[in-house]
N, CA, C and O atoms as a MOPAC input file, in Angstrom:
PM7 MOZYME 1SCF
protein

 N     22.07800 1   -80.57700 1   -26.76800 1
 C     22.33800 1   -82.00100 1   -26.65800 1
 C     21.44300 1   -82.72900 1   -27.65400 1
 O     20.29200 1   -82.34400 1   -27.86000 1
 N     22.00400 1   -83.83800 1   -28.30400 1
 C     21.37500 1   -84.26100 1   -29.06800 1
 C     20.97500 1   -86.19400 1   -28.42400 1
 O     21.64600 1   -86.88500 1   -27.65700 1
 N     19.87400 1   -86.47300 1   -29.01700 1
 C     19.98300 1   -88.21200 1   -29.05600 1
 C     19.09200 1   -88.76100 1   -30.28800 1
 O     18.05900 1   -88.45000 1   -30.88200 1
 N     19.85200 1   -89.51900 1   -30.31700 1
 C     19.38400 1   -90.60200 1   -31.70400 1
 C     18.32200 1   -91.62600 1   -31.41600 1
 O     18.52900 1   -92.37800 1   -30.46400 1
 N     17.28200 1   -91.75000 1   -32.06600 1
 C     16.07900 1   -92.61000 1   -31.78400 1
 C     16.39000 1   -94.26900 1   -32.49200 1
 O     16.61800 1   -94.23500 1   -33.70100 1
 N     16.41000 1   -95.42600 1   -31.95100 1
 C     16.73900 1   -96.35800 1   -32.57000 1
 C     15.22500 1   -97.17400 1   -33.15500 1
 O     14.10400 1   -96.73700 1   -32.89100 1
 N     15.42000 1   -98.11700 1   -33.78200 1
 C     14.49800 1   -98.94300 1   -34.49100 1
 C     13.47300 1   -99.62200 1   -33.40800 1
 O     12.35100 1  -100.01900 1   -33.72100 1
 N     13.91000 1   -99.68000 1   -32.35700 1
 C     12.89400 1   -99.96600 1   -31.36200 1
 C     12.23200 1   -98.52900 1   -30.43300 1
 O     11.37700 1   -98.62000 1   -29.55100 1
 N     12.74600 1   -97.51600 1   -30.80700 1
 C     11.44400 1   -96.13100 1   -30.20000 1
 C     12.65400 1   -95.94300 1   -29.07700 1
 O     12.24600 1   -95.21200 1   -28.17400 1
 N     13.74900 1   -96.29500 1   -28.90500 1
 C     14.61800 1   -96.07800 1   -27.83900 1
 C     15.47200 1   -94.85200 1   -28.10000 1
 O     15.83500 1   -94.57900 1   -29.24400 1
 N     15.80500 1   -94.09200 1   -27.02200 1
 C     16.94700 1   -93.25600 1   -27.42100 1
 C     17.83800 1   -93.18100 1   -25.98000 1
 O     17.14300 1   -93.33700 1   -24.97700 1
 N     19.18300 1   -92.97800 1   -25.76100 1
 C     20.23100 1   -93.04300 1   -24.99200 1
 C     20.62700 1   -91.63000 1   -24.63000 1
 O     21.62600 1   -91.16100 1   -25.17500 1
 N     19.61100 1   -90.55700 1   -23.34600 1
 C     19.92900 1   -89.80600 1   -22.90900 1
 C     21.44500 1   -89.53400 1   -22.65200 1
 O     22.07400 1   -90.49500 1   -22.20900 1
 N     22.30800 1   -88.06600 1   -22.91900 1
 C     23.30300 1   -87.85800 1   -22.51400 1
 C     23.46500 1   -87.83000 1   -21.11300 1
 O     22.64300 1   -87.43100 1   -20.28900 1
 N     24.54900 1   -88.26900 1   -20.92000 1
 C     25.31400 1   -88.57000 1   -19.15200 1
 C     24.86900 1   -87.21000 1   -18.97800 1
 O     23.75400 1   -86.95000 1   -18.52600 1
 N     25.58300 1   -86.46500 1   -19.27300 1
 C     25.23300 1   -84.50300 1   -18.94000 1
 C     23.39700 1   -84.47600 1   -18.60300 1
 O     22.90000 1   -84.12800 1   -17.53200 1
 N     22.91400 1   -84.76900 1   -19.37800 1
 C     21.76700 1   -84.39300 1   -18.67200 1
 C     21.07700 1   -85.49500 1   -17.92200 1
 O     19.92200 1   -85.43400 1   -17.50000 1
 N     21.95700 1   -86.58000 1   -17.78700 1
 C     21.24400 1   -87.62500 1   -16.50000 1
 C     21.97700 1   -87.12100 1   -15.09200 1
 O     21.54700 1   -87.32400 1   -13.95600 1
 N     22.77600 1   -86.65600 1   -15.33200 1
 C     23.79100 1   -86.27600 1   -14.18800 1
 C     22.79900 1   -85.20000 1   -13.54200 1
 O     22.30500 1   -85.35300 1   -12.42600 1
 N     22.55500 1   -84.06400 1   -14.38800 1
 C     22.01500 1   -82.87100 1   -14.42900 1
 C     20.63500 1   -82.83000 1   -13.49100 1
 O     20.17100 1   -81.99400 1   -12.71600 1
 N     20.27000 1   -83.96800 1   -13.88700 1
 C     18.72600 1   -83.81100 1   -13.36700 1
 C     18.76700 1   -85.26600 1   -11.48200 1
 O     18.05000 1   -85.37200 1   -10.48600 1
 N     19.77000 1   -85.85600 1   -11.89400 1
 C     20.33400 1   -86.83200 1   -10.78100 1
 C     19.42400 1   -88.40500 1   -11.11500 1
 O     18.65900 1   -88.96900 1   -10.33300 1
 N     19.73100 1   -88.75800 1   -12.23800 1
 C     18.48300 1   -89.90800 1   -13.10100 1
 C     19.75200 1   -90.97900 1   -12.88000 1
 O     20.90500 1   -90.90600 1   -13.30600 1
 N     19.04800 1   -92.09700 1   -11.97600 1
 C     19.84200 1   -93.59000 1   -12.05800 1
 C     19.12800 1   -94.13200 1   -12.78400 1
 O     18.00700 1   -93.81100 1   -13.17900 1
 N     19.92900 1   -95.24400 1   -13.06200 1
 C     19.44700 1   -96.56900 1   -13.50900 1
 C     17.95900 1   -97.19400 1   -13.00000 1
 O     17.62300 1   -97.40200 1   -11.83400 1
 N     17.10600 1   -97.44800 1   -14.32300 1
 C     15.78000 1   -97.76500 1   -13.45600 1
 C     14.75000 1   -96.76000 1   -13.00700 1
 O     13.53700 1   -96.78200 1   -12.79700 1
 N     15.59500 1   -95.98400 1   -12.95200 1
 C     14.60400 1   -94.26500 1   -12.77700 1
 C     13.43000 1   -94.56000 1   -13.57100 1
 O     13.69200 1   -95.15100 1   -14.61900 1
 N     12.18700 1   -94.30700 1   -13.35700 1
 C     11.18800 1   -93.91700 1   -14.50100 1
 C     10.90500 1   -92.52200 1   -14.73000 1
 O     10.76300 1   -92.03300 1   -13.60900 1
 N     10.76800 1   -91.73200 1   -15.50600 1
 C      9.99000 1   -90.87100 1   -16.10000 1
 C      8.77500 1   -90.45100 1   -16.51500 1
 O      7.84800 1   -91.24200 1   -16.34300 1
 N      8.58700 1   -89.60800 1   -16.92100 1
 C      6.90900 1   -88.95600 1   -17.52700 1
 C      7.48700 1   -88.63400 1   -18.65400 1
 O      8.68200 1   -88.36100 1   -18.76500 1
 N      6.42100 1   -88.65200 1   -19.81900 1
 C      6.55800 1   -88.47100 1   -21.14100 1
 C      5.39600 1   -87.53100 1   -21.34700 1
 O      4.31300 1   -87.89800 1   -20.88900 1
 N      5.46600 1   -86.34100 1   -21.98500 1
 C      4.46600 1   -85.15500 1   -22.28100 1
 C      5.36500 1   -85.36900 1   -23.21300 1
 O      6.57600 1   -85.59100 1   -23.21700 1
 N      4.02800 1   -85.19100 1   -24.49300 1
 C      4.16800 1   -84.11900 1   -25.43900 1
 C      3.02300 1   -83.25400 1   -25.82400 1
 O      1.79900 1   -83.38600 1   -25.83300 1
 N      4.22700 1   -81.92100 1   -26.27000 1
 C      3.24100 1   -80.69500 1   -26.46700 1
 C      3.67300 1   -80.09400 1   -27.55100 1
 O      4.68600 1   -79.39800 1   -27.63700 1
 N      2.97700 1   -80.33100 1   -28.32100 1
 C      2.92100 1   -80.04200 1   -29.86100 1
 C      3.67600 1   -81.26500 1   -30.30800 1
 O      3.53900 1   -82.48800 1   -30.26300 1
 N      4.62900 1   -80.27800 1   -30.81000 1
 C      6.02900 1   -81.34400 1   -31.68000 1
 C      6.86600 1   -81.49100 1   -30.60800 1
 O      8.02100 1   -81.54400 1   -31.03200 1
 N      6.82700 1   -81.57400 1   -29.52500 1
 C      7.88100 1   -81.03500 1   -28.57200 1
 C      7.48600 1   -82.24200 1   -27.55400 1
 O      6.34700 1   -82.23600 1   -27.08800 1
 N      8.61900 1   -83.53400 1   -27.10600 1
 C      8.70200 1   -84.70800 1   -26.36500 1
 C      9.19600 1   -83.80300 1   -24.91200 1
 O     10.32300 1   -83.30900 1   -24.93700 1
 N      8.51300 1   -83.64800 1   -23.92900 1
 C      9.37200 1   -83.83600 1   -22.36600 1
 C      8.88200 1   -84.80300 1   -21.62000 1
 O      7.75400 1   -85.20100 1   -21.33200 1
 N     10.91400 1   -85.35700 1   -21.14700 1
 C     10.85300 1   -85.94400 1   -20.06000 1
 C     10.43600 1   -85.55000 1   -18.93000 1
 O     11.03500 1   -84.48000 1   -18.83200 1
 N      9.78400 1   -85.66700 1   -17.93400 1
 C     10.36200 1   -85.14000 1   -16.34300 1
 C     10.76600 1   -86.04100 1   -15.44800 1
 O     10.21800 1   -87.12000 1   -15.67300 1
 N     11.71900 1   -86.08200 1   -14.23100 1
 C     11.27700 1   -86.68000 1   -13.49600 1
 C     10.49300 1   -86.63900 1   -12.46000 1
 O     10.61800 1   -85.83000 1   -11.54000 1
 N      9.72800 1   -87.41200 1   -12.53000 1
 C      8.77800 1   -87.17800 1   -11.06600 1
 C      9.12500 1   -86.83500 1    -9.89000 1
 O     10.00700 1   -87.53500 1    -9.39200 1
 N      8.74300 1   -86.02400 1    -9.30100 1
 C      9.10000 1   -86.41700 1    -7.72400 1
 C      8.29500 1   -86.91300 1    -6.22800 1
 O      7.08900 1   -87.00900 1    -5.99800 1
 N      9.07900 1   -87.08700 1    -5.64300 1
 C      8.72000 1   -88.37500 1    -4.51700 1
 C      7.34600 1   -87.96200 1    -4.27200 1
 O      7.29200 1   -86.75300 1    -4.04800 1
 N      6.19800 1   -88.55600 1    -4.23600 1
 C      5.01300 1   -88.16000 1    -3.43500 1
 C      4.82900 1   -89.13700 1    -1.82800 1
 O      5.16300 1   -90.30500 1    -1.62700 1
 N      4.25900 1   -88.26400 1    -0.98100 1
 C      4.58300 1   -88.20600 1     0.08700 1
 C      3.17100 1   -89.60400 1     0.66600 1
 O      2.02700 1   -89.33800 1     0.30000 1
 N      3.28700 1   -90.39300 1     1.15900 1
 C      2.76200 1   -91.57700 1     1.31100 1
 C      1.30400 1   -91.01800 1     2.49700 1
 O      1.07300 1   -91.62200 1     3.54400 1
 N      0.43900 1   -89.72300 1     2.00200 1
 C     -0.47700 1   -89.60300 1     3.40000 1
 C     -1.26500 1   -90.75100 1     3.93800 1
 O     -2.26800 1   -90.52800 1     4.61800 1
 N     -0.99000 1   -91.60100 1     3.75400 1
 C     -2.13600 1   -92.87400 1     4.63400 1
 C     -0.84500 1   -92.85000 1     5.72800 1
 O     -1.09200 1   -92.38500 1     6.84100 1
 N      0.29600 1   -93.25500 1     5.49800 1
 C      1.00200 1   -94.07600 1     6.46900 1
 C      1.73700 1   -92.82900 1     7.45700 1
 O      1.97400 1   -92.97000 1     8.65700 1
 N      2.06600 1   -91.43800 1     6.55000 1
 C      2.07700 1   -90.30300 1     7.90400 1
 C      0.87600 1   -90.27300 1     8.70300 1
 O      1.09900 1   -90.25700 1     9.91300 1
 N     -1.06800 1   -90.25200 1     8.14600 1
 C     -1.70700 1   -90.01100 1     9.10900 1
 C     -1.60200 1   -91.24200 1    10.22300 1
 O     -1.76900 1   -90.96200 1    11.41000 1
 N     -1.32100 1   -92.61700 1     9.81800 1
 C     -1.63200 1   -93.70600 1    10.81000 1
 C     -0.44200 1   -93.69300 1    11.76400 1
 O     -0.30900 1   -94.46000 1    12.71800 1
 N      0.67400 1   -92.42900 1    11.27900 1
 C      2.11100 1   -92.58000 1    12.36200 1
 C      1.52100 1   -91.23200 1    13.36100 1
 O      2.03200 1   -90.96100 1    14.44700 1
 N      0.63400 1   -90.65000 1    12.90300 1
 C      0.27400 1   -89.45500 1    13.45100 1
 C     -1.16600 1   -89.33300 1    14.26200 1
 O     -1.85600 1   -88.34200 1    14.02500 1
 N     -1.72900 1   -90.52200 1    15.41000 1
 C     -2.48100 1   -90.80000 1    15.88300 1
 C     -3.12000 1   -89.36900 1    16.40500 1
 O     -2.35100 1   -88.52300 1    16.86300 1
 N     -4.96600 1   -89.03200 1    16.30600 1
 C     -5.03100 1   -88.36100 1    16.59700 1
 C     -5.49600 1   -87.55600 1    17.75700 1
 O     -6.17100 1   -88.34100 1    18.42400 1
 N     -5.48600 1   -86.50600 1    18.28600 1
 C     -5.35600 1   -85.64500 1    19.99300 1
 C     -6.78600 1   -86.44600 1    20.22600 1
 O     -7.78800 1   -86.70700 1    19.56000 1
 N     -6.15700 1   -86.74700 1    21.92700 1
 C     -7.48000 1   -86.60700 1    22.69800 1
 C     -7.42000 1   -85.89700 1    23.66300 1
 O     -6.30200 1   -85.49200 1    23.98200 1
 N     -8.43100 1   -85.55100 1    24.35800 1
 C     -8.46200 1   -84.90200 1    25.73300 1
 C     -7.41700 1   -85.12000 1    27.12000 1
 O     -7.36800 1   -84.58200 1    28.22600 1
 N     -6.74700 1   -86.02900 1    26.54400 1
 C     -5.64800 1   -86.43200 1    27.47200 1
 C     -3.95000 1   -85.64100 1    27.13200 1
 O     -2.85900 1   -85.62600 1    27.70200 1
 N     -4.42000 1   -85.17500 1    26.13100 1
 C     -3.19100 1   -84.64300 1    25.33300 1
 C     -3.06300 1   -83.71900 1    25.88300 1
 O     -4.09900 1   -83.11300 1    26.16000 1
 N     -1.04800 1   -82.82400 1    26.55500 1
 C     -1.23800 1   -81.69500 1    27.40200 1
 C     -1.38400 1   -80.51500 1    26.28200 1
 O     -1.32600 1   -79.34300 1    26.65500 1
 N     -1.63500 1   -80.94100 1    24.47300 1
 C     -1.51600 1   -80.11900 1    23.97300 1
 C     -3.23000 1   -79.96400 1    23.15600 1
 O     -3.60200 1   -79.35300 1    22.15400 1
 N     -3.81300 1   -80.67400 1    23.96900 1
 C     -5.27400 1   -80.89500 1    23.03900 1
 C     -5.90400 1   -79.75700 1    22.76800 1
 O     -5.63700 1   -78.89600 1    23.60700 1
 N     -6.74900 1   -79.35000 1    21.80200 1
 C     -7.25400 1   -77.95800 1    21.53500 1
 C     -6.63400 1   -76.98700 1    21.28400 1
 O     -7.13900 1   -75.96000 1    20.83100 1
 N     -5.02700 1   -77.20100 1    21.62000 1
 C     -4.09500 1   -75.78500 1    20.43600 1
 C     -3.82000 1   -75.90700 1    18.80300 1
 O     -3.55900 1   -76.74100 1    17.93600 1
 N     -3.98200 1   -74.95700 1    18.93100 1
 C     -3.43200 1   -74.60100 1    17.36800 1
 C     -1.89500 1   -74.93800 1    17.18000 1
 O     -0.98600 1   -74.77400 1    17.99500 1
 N     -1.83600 1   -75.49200 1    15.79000 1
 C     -0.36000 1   -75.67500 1    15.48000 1
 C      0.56800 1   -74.63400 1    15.63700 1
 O      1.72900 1   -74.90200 1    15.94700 1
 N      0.14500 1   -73.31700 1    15.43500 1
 C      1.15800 1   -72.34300 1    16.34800 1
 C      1.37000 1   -72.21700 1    17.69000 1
 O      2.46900 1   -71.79700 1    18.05300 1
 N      0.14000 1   -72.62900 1    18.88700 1
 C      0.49600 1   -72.58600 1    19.73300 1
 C      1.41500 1   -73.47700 1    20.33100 1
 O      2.09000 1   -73.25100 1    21.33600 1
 N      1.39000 1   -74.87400 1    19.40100 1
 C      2.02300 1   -75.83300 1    19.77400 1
 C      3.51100 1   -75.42600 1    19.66600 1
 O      4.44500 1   -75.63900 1    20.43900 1
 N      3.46000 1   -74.80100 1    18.52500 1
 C      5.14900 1   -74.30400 1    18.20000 1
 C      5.63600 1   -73.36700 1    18.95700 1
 O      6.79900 1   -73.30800 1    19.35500 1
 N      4.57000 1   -72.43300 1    19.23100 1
 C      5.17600 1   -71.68400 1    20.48400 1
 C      5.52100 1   -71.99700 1    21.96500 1
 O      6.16600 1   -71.19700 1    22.64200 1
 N      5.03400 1   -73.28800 1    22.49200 1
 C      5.01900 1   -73.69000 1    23.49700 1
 C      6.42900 1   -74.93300 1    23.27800 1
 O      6.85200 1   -75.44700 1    24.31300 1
 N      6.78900 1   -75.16100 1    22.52700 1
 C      8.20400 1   -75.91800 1    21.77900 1
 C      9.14300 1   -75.31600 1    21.81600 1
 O     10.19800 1   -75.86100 1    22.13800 1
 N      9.07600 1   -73.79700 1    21.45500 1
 C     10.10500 1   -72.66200 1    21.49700 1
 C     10.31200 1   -71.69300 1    22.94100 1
 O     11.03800 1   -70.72200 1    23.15400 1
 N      9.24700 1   -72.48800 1    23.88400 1
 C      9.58400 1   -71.92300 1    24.95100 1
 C      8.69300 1   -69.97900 1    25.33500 1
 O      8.72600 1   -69.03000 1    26.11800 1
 N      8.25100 1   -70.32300 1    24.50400 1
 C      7.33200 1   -68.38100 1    24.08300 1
 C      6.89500 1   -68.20800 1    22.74600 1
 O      7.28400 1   -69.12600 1    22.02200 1
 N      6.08100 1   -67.16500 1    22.05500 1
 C      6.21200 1   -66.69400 1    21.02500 1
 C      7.84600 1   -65.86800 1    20.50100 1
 O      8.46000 1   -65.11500 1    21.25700 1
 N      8.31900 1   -66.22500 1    19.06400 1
 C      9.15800 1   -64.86200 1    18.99900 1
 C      8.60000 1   -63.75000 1    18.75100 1
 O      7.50400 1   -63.52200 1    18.23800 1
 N      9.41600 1   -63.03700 1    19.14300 1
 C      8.86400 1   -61.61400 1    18.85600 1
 C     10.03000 1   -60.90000 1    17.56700 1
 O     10.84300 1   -61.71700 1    17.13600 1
 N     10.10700 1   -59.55500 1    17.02100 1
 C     10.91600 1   -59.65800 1    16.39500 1
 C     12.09000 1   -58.49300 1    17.23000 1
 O     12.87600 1   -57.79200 1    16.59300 1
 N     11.97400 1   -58.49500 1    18.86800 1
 C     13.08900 1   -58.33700 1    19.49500 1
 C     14.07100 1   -59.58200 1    19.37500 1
 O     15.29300 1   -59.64800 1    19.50100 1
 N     13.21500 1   -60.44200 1    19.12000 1
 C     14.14500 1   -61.96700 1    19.88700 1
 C     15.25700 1   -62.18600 1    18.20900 1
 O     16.29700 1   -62.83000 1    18.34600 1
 N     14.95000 1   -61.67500 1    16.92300 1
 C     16.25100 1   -61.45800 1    16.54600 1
 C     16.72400 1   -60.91900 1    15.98400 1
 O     16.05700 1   -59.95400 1    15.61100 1
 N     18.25600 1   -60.97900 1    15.38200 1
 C     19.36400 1   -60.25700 1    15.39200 1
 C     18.50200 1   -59.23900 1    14.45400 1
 O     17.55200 1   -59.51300 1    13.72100 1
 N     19.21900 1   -57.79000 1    14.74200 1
 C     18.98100 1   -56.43500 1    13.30000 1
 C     18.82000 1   -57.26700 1    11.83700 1
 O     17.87600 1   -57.34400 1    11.05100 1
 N     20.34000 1   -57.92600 1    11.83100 1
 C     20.17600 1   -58.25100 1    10.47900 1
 C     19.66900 1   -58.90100 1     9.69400 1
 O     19.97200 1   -58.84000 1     8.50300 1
 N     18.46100 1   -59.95300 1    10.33600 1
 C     17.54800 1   -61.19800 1    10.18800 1
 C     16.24600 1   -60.32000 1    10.03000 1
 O     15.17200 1   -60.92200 1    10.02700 1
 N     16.24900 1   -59.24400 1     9.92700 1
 C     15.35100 1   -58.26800 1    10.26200 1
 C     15.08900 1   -57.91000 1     8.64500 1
 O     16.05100 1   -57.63900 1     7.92600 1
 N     13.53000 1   -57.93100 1     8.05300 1
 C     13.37100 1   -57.28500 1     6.64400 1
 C     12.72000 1   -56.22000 1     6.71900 1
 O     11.49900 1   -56.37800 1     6.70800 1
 N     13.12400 1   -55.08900 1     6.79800 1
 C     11.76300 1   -54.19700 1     6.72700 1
 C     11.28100 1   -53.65600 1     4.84100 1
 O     11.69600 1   -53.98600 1     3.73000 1
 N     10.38200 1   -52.84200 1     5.27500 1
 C     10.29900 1   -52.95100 1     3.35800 1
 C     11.18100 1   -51.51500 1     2.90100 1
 O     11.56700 1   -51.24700 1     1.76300 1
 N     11.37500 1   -50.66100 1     4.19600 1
 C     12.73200 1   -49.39700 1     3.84500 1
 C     14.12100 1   -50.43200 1     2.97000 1
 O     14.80000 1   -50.10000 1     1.99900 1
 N     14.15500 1   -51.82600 1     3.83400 1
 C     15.53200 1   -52.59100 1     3.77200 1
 C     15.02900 1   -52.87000 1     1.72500 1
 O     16.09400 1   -53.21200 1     1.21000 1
 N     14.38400 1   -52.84800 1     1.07600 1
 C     13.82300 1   -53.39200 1    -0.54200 1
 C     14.35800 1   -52.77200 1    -1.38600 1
 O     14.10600 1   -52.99700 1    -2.57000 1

């Protein structure tokens, strides 16, 4: 794919590779260059940690889950630990299966 640089430093990415990468209107980008070599990227979303920790108030002693571990929590969500009776053969990797 090619693009043409105009008199103002502009150039008009092909549809094919705005499509490609999923770039609207207004999108911003990152500009690296390395060597002779211009890349775009687009960024992606970074995840806002102030406003997950302040949605994510934290355990107190009142909590029926206070002092477990995030696995135990998940195991107590799932009703038990799994084991790898609990599934099917074919969900099954062994390293014979490689």
């Amino acid at each position: 794919m090619k693009a043409t640089l105009t008199s103002k430093g502009q150039i008009t990415l092909p549809k094919k590779a705005r499509t490609q990468i999923g770039l609207q209107t207004g999108d911003k980008l990152e500009v690296h260059v390395e060597g002779n070599e211009i890349r775009l990227v687009k960024p992606t979303k970074k995840i806002n940690w102030e406003a997950f920790h302040d949605a994510c108030p934290p355990r107190t002693p009142d909590d029926a889950d206070y002092g477990k571990t995030a696995l135990e929590i998940i195991d107590d969500m799932r009703g038990g630990p799994v084991t790898p009776e609990d599934l099917a053969p074919a969900q099954l990797i062994t390293q014979s299966d490689e």
